[in-house]
N, C-alpha and C positions, 0 to 999 in steps of 0.2 A: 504494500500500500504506500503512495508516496504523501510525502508531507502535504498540509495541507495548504492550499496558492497564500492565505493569510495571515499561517502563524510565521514568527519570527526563528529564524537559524540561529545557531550556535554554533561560530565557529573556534576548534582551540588551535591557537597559536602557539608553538615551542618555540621561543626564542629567547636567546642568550642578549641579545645587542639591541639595548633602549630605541638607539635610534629604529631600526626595523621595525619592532613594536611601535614605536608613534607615526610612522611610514604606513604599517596597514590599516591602524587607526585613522591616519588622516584617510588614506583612500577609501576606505569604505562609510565615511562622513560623509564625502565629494560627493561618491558614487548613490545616496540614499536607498545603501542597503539596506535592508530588513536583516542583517547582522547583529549577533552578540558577542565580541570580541571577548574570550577568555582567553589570557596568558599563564602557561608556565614557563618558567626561569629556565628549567634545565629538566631532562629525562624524568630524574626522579622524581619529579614534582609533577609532570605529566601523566606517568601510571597513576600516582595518586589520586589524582583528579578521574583518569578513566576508571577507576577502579571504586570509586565512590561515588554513583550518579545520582545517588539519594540528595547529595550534600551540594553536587558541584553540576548537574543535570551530565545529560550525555549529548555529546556534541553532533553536528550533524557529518562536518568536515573536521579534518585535522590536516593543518598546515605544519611541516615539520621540519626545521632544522637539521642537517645532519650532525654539525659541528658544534656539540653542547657539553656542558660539565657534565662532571657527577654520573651519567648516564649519557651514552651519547646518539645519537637520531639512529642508526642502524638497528641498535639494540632493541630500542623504542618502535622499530616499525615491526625488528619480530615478534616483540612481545604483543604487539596490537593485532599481527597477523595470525600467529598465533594463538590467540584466545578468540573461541566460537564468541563470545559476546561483546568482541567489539572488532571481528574482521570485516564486517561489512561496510564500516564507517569509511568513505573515503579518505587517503592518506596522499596528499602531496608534499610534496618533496619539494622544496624552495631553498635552493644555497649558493654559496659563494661556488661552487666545487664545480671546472668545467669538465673533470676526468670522465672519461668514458667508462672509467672501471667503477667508478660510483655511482653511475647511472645502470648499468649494466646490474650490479649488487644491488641499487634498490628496488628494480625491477623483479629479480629474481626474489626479493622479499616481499614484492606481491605491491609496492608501490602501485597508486593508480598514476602518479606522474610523477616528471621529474623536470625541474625548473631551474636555471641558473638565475641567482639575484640579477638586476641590473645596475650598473655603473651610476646613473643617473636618480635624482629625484622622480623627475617626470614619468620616466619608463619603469621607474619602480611600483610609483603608484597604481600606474596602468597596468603591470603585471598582476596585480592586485582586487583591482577593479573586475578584468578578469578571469581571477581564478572565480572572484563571487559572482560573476555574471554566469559564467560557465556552471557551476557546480553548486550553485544554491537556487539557479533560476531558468536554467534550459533543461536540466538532466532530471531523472525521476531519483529522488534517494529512497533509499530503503526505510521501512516505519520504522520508526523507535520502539525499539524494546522498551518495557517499563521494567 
């Protein structure tokens, strides 16, 4: 069943680097998503959040860092893949990293995409703009588990 056209998305952000997190916060301001921007800091703080949807809800997309403390985006996308209750959650992959071996690796960890940052504000935002336009508002997601 896909979401409904008028409730509001949730999407969780892993990222390490303020400015990025105010980067998609602005862009999805501009873009008058129907977004709820949740950030974690780093890995560990990500499972936690997915792992407690009572407390922190369960996200529609997850935007993911590769390059994170404590837990780093790889691990975070098996352990997401990994677990029947939350692989269906979309997981993109948004990073500085233009290696083909880490696109390659996050595919094979069942990534639904893989995004280099851009250099720019501009083209940043827009990468952003989107990922929400794409995957919160053309594609069917799947229903939320309760």
């Amino acid at each position: 069943m896909a979401t409904p056209v008028n409730s509001r998305f949730q999407i969780l952000l892993v990222e390490d680097n303020p400015g990025d997190v105010r980067l998609a916060r602005e862009a999805l301001r501009t873009s008058r998503s129907q977004s709820d921007l949740v950030v974690a800091k780093d890995g560990e703080e990500a499972m936690t959040m997915l792992n407690d949807p009572q407390k922190y809800g369960r996200p529609d997309l997850i935007i993911l860092d590769l390059n994170l403390p404590r837990k780093d985006g790889r691990e975070v996308l098996a352990d997401i893949k990994g677990d029947p209750k939350l692989r269906s959650i979309p997981v993109v992959i948004l990073t500085t990293s233009k290696a083909e071996q880490d696109a390659a690796a996050a595919y094979n960890l069942q990534a639904n995409c893989f995004i280099t940052k851009a250099a720019t504000w501009d083209r940043a935002c827009q990468i952003v703009q989107r990922i929400d336009e794409f995957w919160l508002r053309t594609v069917t997601l799947p229903h939320k588990a309760s």
